[in-house]
N, C-alpha and C positions, 0 to 999 in steps of 0.2 A: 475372557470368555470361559465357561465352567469345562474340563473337560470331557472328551469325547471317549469313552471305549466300548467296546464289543459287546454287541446283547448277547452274544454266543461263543463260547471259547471249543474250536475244533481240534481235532487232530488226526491227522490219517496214519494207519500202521502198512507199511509194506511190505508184503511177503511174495515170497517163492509158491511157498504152499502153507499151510496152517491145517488143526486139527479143530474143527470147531468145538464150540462150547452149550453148554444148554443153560438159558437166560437167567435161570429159576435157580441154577446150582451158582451160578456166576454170583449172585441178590446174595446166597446164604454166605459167600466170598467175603460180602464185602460188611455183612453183619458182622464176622470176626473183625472185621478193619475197625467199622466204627463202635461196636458196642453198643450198651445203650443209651450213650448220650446222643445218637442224632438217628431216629428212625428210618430204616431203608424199605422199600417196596416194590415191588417188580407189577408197576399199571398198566402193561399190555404185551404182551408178543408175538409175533408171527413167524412160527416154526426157527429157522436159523437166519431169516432175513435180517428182522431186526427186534431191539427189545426197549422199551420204554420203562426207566427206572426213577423213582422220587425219593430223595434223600430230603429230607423235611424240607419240601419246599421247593428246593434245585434241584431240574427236572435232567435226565440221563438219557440221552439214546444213542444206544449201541447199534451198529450195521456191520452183519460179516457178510461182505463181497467177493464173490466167486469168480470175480473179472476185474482187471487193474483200472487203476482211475485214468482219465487223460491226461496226456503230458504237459498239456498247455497249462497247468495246473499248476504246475512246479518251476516255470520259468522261471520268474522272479528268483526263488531261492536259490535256483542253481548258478545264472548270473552274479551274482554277491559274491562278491571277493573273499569274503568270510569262512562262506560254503567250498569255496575252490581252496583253501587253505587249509583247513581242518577236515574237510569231509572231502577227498582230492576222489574217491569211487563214486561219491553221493552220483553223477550223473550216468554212469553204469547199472547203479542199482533202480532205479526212477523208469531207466528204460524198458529194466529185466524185468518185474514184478509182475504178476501173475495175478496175485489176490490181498484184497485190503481187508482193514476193519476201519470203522469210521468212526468217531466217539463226538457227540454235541451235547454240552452241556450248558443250560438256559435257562428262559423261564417256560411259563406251559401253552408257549403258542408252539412249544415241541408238538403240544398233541392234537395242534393241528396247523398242517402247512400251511393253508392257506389264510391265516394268520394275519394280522399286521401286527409287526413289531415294536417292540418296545416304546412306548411315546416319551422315554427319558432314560439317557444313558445311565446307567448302574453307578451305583456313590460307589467310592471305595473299596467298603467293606463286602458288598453284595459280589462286588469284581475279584477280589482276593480271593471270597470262599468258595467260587465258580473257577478260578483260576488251580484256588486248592483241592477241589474236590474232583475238577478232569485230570490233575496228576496221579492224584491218587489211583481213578478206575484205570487210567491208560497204564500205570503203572502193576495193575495186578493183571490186566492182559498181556502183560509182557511176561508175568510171571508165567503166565499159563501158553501163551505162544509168543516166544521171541520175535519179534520181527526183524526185517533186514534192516528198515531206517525206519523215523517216523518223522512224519511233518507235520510242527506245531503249527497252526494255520493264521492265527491271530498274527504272531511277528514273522512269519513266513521263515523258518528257517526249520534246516533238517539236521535232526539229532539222532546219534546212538542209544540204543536203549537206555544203555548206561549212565548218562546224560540225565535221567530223570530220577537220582538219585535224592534220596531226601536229606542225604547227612550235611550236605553244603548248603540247599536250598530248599528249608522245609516246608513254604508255604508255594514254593513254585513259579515263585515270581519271575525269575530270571530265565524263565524260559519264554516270556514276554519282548524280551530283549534281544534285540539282533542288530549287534554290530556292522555298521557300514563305514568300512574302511577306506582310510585315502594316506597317502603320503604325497612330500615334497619334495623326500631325496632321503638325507644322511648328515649328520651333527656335524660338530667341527672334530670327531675322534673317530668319523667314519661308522659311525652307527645307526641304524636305521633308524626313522623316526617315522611312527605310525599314529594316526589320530581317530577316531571315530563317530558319526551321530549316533545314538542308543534309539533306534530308531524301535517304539512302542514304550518308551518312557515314560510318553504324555497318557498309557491306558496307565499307567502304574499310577503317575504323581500328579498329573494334569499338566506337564510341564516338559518338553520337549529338551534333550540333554545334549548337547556336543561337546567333545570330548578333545582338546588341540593336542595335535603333534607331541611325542615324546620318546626318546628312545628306551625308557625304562621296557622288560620284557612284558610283551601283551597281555599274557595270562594274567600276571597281576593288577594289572591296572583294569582290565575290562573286570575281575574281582573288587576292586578298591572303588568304582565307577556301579557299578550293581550293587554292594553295601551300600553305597550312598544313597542313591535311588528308593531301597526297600526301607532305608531309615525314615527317608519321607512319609511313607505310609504311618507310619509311628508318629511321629510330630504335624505333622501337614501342617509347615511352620518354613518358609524358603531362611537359610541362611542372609545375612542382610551382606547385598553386593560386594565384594569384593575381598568378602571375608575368608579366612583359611580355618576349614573346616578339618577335625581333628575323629580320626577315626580308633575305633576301641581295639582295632588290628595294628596299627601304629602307620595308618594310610594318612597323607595330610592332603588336603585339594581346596584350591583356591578358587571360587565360585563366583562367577558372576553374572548378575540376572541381566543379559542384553536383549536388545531391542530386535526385531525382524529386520532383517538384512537380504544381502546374496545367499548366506548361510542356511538360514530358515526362514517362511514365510511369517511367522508366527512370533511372538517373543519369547524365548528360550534360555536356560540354564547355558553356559560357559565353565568349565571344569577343565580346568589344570593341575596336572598332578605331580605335585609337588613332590612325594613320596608314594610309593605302591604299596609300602607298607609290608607285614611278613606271613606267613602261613603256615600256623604251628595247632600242632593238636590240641592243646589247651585253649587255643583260640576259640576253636569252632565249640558255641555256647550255645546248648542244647534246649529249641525252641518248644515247649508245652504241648499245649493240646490244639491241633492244627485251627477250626474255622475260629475265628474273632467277632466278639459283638459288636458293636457303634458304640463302645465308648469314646472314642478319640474325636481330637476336636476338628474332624474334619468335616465336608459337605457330607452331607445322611440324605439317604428318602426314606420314603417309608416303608418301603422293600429292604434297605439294612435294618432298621430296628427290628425287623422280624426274625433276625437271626442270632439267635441267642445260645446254641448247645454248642456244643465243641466236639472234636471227632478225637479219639485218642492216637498216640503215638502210630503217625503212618507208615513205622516198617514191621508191626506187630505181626504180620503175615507174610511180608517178604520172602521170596527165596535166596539163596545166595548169590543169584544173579546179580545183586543189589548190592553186593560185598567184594565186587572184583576189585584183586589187589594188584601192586605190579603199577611202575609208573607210567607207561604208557594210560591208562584208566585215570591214574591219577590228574597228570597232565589236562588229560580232556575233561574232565569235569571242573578244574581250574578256569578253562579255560568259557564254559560257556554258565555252568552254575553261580550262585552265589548264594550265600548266609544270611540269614537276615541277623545282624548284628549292630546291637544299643552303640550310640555313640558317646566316646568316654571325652571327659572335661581334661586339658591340659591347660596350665597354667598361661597365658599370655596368648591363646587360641581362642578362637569365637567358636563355638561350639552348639548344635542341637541339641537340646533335649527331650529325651526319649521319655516313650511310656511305660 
């Protein structure tokens, strides 16, 4: 079946308080971002409500809320084993919040609610530069007001500002991805063994990912598990079953395409990771100019072929917020980012080839 993802990629900021912004000055923000490869324009706004913004084509609306969203809202993410381990305040901050900002990014039944949507899920490419271009604006409202957490809404999961860094993940994918954790116990050396579904996988690849038990340490692996995943978008080519897939990080993962089970309803990706592989500054191999055309030989409509500019290097305007050193930062960006990185050929390894 073709995959399903989101005609809309949200994300809520949550704040104590905030210093609002003016929509028109926000537009000239993000002109220094893109330049002039990808035309931005500010199509409508109502005072500090909200502001309607068109970057060639992918429509933008921003809402600064002077009142917290409802909690029933965040349930899901806060349940997740994921969010209780990494974000152990997240449900402190969820309660406390005072005032949002709301960011959708789509096509233009934004400009008008009552709207029917989308009559065919987003190819690929249209989902990536939707994917890429909400990091991007959510990421220069951080610049300009920190928030306390923000919830990516598509994989339901709540991230530190910091989180939305483009040095590991420059296309933004991996914020698509939310780990859904489970164990069985502990090795035979007494080690924990942790496994996970990559639950929003299928908006990335079309292809639903689980991830079996291993004691290797989490960070790496849910890193070595998101390379893999964003490689797809490159090839949109599955590894042939059962094959040991050879990462350019020195990650190996033994893949294999099963059938819908107890596991998943659906037929699904199987990943075993053989090695997590390592993470060295020389690794991280610095992706171009962020939005991508429809060259790849994946499914297109014809809403991807229409995107043809590229937006320039996404921390051109950055503040240092975006440079936090210090491993605790480190750690967490590990832990929920990821790279988009080619995969490299070893000799006696079945391997993807990248574009």
């Amino acid at each position: 079946m073709p995959p399903i993802r989101p005609a809309k990629i949200e994300a809520a900021l949550l704040y104590l308080d905030y210093q609002p912004f003016a929509y028109a000055a926000f537009v000239d923000r993000l002109r220094l971002i893109f330049g002039d490869d990808i035309p931005v324009a500010l199509v409508d706004h109502r005072g500090g409500a909200f502001g309607l913004i068109n970057a060639d084509g992918i429509l933008i609306k921003i809402s600064q809320n002077q009142q917290p969203l409802a909690l029933a809202g965040f349930q899901g993410a806060l349940a997740s084993s994921y969010t209780k381990m990494q974000q152990p305040e997240a449900e402190d901050i969820v309660q406390g919040h005072r005032k949002t900002i709301f960011v959708t990014v789509g096509d233009d039944s934004l400009l008008r609610p009552d709207a029917a949507p989308e009559t065919q899920s987003p190819g690929v490419v249209l989902f990536s530069n939707r994917v890429h271009i909400a990091r991007l604006v959510v990421s220069q409202i951080v610049a300009l007001n920190r928030p306390e957490l923000i919830h990516w809404c598509p994989s339901d999961q709540l991230l530190k500002p910091e989180q939305l860094s483009s040095v590991e993940d420059p296309g933004g994918l991996a914020l698509q991805i939310h780990p859904s954790l489970f164990s069985s116990g502990v090795d035979e050396n007494g080690s924990q063994k942790i496994g996970f579904q990559a639950f929003g996988s299928e908006h990335v690849t079309g292809h639903h990912v689980f991830v079996e038990e291993t004691a290797f340490a989490l960070p790496g692996v849910i890193r070595a598990v998101n390379d893999f995943i964003s490689s797809l978008t490159k090839t949109c080519e599955l590894p042939k079953s059962g094959s040991v897939v050879q990462m350019k990080s020195g990650a190996a993962l033994r893949v294999t395409q099963a059938v819908a089970d107890y596991r998943f309803p659906r037929n699904f990706l199987l990943v075993e990771v053989l090695q997590p592989g390592r993470v060295t500054k020389g690794a991280l191999k610095p992706v171009g100019r962020g939005l991508q055309s429809a060259s790849y030989r994946a499914e297109k409509t014809a809403a991807d072929r229409t995107i043809t500019r590229a937006v320039p290097p996404a921390d051109r305007d950055l503040t240092p917020l975006f440079r936090v050193a210090g491993l605790a930062a480190i750690v967490m960006l590990y832990l929920v980012a990821s790279q988009f990185m080619e995969l490299a050929t070893a000799p006696g390894l079945t391997t993807l080839a990248s574009n």
